[in-house]
C-alpha positions as CSV (number, residue, x, y, z in Angstrom):
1,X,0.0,0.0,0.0
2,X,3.0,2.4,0.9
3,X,4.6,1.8,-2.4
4,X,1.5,2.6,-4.5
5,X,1.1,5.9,-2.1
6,X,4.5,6.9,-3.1
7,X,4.3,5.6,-6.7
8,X,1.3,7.8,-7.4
9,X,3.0,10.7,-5.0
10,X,5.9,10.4,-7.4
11,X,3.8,10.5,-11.0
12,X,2.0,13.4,-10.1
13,X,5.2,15.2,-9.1
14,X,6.3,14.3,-12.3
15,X,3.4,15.7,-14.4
16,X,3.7,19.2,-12.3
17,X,7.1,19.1,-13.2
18,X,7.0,18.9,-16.7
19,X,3.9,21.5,-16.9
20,X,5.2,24.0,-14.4
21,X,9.2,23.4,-16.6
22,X,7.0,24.4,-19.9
23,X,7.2,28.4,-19.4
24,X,10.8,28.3,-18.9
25,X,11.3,26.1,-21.9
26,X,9.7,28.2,-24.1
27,X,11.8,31.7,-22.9
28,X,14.8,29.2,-22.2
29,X,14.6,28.0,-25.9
30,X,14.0,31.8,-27.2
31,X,17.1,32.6,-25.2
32,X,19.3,30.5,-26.8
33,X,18.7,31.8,-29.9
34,X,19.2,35.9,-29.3
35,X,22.6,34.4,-26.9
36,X,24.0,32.2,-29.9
37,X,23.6,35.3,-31.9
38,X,25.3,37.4,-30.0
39,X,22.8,39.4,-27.6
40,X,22.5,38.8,-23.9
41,X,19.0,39.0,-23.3
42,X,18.4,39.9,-19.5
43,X,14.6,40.5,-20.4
44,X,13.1,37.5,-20.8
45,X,11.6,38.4,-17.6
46,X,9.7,41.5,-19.1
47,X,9.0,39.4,-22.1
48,X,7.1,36.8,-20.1
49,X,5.5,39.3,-18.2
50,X,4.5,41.1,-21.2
51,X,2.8,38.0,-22.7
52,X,1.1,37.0,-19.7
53,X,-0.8,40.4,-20.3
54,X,-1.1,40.1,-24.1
55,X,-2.6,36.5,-24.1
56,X,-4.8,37.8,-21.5
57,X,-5.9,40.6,-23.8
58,X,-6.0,38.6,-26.7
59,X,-8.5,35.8,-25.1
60,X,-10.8,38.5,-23.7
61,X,-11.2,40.3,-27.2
62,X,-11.5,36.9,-29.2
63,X,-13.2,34.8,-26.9
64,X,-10.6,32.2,-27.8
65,X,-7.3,30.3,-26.0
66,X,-5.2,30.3,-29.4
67,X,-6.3,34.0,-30.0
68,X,-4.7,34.6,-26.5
69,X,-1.4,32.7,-27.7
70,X,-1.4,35.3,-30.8
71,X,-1.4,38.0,-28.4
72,X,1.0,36.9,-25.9
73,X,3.4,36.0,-28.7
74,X,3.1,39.8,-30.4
75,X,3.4,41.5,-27.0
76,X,6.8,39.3,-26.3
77,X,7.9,40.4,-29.9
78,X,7.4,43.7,-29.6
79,X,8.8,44.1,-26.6
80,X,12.2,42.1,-28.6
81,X,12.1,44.8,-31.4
82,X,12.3,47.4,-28.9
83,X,15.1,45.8,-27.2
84,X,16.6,45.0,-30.3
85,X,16.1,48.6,-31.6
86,X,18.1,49.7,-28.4
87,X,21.0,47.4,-27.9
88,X,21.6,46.8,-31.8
89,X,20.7,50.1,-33.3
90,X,21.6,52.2,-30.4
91,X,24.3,50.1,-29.3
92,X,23.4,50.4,-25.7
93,X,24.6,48.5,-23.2
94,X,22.4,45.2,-22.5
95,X,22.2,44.1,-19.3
96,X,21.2,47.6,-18.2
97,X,18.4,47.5,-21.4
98,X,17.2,43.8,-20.1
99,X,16.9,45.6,-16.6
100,X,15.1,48.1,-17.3
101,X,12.7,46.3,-20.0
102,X,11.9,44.2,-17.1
103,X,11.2,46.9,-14.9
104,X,9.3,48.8,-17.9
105,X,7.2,45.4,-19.0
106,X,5.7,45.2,-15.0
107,X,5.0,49.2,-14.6
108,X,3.3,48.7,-18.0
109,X,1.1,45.9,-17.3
110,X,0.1,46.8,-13.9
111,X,-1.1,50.4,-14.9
112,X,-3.3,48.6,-17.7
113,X,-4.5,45.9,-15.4
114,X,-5.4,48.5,-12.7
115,X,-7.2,50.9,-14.8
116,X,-9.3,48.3,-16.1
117,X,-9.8,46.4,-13.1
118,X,-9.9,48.9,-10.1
119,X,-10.4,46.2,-7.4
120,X,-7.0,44.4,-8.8
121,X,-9.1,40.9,-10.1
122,X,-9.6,40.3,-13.3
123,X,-11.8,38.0,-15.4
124,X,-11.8,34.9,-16.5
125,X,-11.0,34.3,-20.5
126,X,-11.1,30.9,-22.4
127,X,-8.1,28.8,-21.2
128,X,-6.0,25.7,-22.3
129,X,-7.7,22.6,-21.7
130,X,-5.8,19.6,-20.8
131,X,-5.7,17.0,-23.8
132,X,-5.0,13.5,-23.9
133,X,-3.3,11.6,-26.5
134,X,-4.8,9.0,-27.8
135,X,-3.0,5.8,-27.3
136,X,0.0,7.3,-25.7
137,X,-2.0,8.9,-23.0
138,X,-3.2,5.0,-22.1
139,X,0.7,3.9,-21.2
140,X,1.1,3.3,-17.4
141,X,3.6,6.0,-15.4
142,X,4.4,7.7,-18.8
143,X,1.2,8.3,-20.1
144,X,-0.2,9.7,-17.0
145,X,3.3,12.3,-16.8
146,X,3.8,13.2,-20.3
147,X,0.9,13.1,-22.3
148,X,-2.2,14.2,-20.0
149,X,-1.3,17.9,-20.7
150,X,-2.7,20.9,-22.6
151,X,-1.6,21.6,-25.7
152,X,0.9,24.2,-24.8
153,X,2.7,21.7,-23.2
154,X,3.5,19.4,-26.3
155,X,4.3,22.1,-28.2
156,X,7.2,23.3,-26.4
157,X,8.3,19.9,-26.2
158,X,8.2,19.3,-29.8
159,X,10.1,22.4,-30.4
160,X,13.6,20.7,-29.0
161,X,14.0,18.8,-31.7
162,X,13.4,21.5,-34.2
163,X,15.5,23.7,-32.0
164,X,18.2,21.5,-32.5
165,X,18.1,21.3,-35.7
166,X,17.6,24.5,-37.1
167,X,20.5,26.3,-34.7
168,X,23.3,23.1,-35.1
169,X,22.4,21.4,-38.7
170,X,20.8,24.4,-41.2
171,X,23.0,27.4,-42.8
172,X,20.8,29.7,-41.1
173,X,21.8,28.1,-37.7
174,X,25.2,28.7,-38.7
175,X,24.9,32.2,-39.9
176,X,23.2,32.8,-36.5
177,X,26.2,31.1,-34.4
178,X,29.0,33.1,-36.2
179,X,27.8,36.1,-35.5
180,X,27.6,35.4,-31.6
181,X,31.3,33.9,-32.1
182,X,33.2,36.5,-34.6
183,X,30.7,38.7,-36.2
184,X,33.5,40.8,-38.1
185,X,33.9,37.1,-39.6
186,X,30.4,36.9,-40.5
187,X,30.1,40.1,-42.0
188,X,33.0,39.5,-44.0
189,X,31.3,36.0,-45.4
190,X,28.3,38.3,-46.4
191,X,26.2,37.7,-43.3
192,X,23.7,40.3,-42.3
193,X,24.7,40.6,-38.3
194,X,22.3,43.2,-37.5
195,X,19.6,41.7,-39.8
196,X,20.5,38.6,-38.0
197,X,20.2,39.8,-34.0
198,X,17.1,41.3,-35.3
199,X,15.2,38.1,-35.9
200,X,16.9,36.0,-33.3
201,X,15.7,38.7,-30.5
202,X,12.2,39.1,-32.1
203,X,11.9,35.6,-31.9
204,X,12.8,35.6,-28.5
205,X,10.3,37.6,-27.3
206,X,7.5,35.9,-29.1
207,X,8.6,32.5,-27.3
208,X,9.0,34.1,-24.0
209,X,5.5,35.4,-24.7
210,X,4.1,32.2,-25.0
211,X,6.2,31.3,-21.9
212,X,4.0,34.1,-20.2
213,X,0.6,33.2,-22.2
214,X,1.0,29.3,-20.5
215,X,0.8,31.3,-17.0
216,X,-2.2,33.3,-17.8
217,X,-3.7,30.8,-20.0
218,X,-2.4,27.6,-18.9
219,X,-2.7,28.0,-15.4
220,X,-5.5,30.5,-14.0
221,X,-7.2,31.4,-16.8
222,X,-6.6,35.2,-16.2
223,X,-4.1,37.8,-15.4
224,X,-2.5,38.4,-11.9
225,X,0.5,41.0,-11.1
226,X,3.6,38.7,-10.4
227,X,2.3,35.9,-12.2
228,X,6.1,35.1,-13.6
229,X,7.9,35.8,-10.3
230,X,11.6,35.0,-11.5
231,X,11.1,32.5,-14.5
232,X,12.5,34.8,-16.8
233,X,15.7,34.4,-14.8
234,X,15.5,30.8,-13.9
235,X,15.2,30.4,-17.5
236,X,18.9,31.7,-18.2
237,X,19.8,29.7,-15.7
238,X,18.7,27.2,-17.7
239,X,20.7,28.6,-20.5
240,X,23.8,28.6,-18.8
241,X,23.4,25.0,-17.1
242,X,22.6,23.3,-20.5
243,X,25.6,24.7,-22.8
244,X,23.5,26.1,-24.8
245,X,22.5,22.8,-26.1
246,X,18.3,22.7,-26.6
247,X,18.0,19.1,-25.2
248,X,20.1,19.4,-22.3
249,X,18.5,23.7,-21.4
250,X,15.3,21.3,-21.6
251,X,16.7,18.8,-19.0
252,X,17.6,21.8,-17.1
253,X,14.2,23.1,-17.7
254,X,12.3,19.8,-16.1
255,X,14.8,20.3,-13.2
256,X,13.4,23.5,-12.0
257,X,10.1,22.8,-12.9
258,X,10.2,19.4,-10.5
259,X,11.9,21.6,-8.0
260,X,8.7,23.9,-8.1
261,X,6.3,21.4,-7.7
262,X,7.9,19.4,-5.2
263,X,7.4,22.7,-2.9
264,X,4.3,23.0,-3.6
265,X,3.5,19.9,-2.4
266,X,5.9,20.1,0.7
267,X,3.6,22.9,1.8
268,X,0.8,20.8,1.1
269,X,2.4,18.5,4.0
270,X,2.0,20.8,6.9
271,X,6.0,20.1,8.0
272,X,7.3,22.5,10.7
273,X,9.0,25.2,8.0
274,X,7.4,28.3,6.7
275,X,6.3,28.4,3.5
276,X,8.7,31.0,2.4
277,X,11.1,28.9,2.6
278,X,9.6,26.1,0.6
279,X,9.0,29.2,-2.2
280,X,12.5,29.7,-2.1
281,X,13.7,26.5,-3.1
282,X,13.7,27.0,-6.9
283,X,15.2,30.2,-6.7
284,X,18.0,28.9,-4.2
285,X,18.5,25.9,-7.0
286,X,19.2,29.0,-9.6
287,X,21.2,30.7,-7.2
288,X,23.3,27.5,-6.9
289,X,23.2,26.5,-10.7
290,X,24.7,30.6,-11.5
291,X,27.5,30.0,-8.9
292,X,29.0,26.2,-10.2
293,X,28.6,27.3,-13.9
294,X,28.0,30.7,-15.1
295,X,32.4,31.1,-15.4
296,X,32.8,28.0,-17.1
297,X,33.8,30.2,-20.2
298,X,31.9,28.1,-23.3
299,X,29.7,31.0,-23.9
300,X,29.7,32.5,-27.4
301,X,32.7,34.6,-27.5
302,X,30.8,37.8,-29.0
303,X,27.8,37.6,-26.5
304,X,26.8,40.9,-24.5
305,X,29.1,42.6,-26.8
306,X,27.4,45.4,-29.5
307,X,28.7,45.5,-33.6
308,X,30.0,47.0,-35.0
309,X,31.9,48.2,-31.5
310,X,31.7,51.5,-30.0
């Protein structure tokens, strides 16, 4: 009896973990991209936030889930042309940009959200229903983990692969990763670097918005202030503790994400430790990841830094 108590405890932490690991995929996987190109992207954060509020908008105005997932993924992309407008056109420095898009993404959401909702509580908006593969959905332990999820869910799962293969085995992947290493080199081959940085941070922000339209629509069904809380920066944790590799930044991914349901269900437990220190168990686990790996030195060799230079 105790074993199928902890088998069933053990699935269900398992299914948590790979829903609650699907936000950061999806900024995780956008972040590779904009960092193998050459831009450090320190607002993912802002990014997510702003497509938790843009998939929000989008499902109340269309009365529709994947009408929500449009909006979520222009807010994240707009909000990666303006940062690309600033740190590529402007040159300006990018982890100062990436903090203050962040700070600029919450202001912006939260005046919108308040002036339509004065009492702070929104409504609800068609949502992402859980879906169950046929056939696959029927396999004991795995079925149950991987494949009784919503939709969101398999499709930042299925974008690993294609990840994979568009950054490490197309031309375009290549163009991409040359200008993050030498772009001087690219140029000189006839590769567009700013045209380039362009569509890698663009596409950034639209996968970080869907990152944030999976909170809003995945989730709750609506929008809440501090609905990401951090993810934008576990997510380059992520980055950094999986090489830059899509597979192992997803492995990474499911790490965190089991991490966040575990203490959810710690709490759930009523052992003698506040709960604020259960919340902080994630974060400590990105704290930790930052300190054994973020000097390991295999980061692209142009990253953070602006072309042509100042």
């Amino acid at each position: 009896m105790e074993e199928v108590v902890w088998l069933t405890f053990l699935v269900s932490l398992l299914a948590a973990g790979v829903r609650l690991a699907t936000p950061l995929l999806f900024a995780a996987l956008g972040g590779i991209t904009n960092e193998l190109a050459g831009v450090l992207n320190i607002g993912l954060e802002g990014m997510m936030i702003a497509g938790t509020f843009g998939a929000y908008i989008g499902a109340l105005l269309s009365g529709s889930e994947w009408g929500g997932a449009l909006g979520g993924m222009l807010a994240g992309g707009l909000l990666g042309l303006l940062f690309a407008y600033l740190s590529i056109t402007w040159r300006g420095d990018q982890v100062v940009l990436g903090t203050g898009l962040n700070i600029f993404a919450l202001g912006l959401t939260s005046f919108f959200f308040r002036s339509m909702y004065k009492a702070g509580i929104s409504q609800f908006v068609p949502s992402f229903q859980a879906w169950n593969v046929p056939l696959l959905s029927d396999i004991p332990l795995i079925g149950q983990i991987f494949f009784r999820q919503v939709p969101l869910v398999y499709l930042a799962y299925m974008l690993i692969p294609i990840a994979t293969f568009l950054l490490y085995k197309t031309t375009w992947g290549l163009k991409l990763r040359c200008c993050g290493e030498h772009p001087r080199a690219a140029e000189t081959v006839g590769v567009n670097v700013v045209k380039t940085r362009y569509l890698a941070l663009c596409l950034s922000g639209m996968l970080a918005g869907l990152g944030g339209t999976f909170l809003s629509l995945g989730q709750i069904s609506a929008f809440t202030e501090g609905l990401v809380s951090g993810r934008g920066f576990i997510a380059l944790a992520a980055i950094i503790f999986g090489r830059w590799k899509p597979l192992n930044v997803a492995l990474a991914c499911l790490l965190f994400g089991v991490a966040d349901a575990l203490q959810l269900r710690l709490q759930g437990f009523g052992l003698p430790i506040r709960y604020e220190f259960l919340l902080m168990f994630p974060y400590l686990l990105t704290l930790v990841t930052f300190i054994i790996f973020v000097n390991r030195g295999d980061s692209p060799a142009g990253l953070g830094k602006p072309y042509p230079e100042k």
